[in-house]
N, C-alpha and C positions, 0 to 999 in steps of 0.2 A: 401563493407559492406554487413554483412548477413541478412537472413530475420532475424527479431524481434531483430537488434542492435539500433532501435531508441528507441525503447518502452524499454530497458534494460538501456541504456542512461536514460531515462525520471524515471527509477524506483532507478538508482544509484540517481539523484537529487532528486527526493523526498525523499531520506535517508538519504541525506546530511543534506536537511532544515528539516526535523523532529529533527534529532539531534542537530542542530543549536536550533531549537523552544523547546526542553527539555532542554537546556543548560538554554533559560533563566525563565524557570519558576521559582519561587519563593520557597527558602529550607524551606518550611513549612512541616508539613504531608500532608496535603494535595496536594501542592506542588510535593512530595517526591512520592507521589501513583501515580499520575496522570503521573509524568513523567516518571518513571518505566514500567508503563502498556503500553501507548505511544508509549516507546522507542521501547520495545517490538516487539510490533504490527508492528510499521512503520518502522522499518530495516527489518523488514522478509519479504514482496516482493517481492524485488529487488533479495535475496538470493533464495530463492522458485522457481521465476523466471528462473532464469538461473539453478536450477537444471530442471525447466521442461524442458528446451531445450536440455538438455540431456537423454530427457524419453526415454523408452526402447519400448514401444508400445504407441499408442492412446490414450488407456485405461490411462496408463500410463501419458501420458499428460495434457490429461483433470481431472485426479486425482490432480495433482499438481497446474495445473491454479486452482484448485476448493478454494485448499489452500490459494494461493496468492487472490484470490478474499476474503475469508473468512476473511483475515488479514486486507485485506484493508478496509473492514468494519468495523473491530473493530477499527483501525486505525479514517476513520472519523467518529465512535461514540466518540472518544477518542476528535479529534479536535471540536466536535460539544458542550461536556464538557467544554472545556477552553472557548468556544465562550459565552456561554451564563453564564457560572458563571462571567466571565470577568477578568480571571484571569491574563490572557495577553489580549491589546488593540486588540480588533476586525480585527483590519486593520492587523494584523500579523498573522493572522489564515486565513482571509476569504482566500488566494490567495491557501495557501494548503489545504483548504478543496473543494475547487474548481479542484485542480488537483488531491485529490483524486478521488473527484466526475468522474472527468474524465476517471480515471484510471481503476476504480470500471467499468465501462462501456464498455472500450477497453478489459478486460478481460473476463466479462460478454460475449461481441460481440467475442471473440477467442472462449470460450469454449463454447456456441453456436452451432459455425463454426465447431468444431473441434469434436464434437457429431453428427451434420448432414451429415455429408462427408462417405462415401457409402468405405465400405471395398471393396478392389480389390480383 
């Protein structure tokens, strides 16, 4: 296994269950925007991701992770929406906004790292 194939793992799952948790919101409009924006946000990660692992410099890198963090924000502004309007039961959001939280923080903690590291 390579560096950053767990966290590539953990970003294909969270893309999974976004799409899963857009499948079941309700075909209202409001419904209909909420899942759109969502879907959006929460598949592009996981994609963003693995182009940064292919960066061509640093710069390069830490541009990319800046993306997938940016997304994952909108991402749990997006799950933080359904949670409190109630549009799906609570219990079906908190566990994903919880690994975005997480997630927001593993990439936050890379590009960090990956700014502080001293060019050879």
């Amino acid at each position: 296994m390579h560096k950053g194939d767990d966290l590539a793992e953990r970003l294909l799952a969270f893309t999974i269950h976004i799409i899963k948790l857009v499948g079941e919101l309700p075909n209202t409009i409001v419904g209909r925007h909420i899942g759109g924006q969502l879907l959006r946000s929460g598949t592009s990660p996981g994609s963003n991701y693995e182009e940064s692992r292919g960066a061509e410099s640093r710069a390069d890198f830490v541009h990319k992770l800046g993306i997938v963090l940016k997304e994952l924000k909108e991402t749990r502004y997006w799950l933080h929406v359904i949670y409190h309007t109630e549009i799906l039961l609570s219990h079906r959001v908190e566990s994903l906004m919880k690994e975005c939280e997480e997630l927001c923080a593993i990439i936050g903690k890379s590009i960090f790292t990956a700014k502080s590291k001293k060019k050879i």
